[in-house]
Residue, then its C-alpha position, 0 to 999 in steps of 0.5 A: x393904872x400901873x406905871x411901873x408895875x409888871x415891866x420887868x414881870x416874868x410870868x403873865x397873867x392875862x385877861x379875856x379883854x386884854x388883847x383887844x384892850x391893849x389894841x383899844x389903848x394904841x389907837x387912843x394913846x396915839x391920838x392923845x395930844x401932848x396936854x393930856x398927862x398920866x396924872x390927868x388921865x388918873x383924875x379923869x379916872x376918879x372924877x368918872x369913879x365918883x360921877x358914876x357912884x352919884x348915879x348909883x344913888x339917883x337911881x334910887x329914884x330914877x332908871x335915868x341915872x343908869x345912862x349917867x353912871x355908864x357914863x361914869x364907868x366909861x371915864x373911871x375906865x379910860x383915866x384908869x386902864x390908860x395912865x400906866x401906858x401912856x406914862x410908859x409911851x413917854x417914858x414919864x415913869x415915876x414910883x409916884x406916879x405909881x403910887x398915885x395910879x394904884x391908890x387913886x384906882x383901889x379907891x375908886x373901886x371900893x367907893x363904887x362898891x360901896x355905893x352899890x350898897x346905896x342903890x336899888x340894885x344891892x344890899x349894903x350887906x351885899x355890897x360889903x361882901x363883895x367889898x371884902x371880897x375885893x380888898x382880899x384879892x387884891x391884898x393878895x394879888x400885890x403880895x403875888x406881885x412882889x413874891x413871884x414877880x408876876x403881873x398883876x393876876x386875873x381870876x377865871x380871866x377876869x381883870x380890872x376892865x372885865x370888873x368894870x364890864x360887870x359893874x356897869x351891866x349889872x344895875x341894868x340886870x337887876x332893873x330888868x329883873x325887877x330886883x329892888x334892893x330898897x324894899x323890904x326883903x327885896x334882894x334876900x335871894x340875891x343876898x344869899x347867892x353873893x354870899x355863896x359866891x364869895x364863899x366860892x371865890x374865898x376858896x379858889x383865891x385860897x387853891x390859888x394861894x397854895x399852888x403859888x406857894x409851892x411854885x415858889x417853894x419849888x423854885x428856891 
């Protein structure tokens, strides 16, 4: 995702999923033949971002798309999480590929959340909240970047590939659950619960905020 982001990072940040990640990585990287570019890899990426967010939609109608935006996700994960290493495996950096990597990967991820908003399995006012929710974290997470010289942060061990994780195994959550997002009142509770969780989430980001800005303020 990053091609240039974190190389020359001081502190590290790291997620539940990242060792195990970095090893998943190694062994594709390795057998990737020399057609396959970062900038491939990134289109992948969006190609498997919208195929999973056609899906979200058709399972308005049929549970079969379930298998199809797992699908999605799957491609939205490997063009995504493996562009930024294999750049640096070849030593291709570029500011615009990183440039590229970044946007090509936010927006992939607010049109999947948005698209949630259009399946049966979230409200379109749930999946705004969680949107916000995203676009506030992340806006903050680049200002920490460049404040602190830090990677890229996780929040409770939570990263870019633990957000894929839920995102994909939630519509199967809701379908067993019997949630219905499309009927009327059919995810009042649950809309109710995300708005409590983000009001939690907002409130730790802004603790998190805080102790950054003391670390800061003590270092100077």
């Amino acid at each position: 995702m990053a091609y240039l982001l974190g190389q020359h990072s001081e502190r590290v940040d790291r997620s539940f999923l990242a060792a195990s990640e970095q090893k998943l990585a190694d062994v594709i990287l390795a057998a990737l033949p020399d057609s396959v570019t970062p900038l491939r890899l990134t289109k992948v990426g969006v190609i498997g971002a919208v195929i999973a967010a056609a899906a979200l939609v058709g399972c308005r109608w049929s549970p079969a798309w379930l298998l199809v935006f797992v699908a999605g996700i799957f491609l939205n994960w490997l063009g995504m999480a493996l562009d930024g290493p294999l750049s640096r495996r070849r030593k291709l950096t570029h500011p615009r590929l990183d440039v590229i990597g970044q946007s090509n990967d936010m927006m992939s991820q607010v049109l999947l959340i948005v698209m949630f908003g259009a399946s049966p399995f979230l409200s379109l006012q749930s999946a705004l909240v969680i949107l916000a929710c995203y676009l506030l974290f992340s806006a903050y997470n680049y200002v920490r970047t460049i404040a602190l010289h830090a990677r890229p942060m996780t929040y409770i061990g939570l990263g870019p590939t633990e957000f894929r994780i839920l995102m994909a195994a939630w519509p199967f959550i809701a379908h067993a659950s019997g949630i219905d997002a499309t009927a009327p009142g059919g995810a009042a509770r649950l809309d109710a619960a995300i708005l409590i969780l983000a009001a939690i989430g907002v409130a730790g980001l802004a603790v998190k905020a805080f102790s950054d800005a003391r670390q800061v303020a003590a270092e100077e």
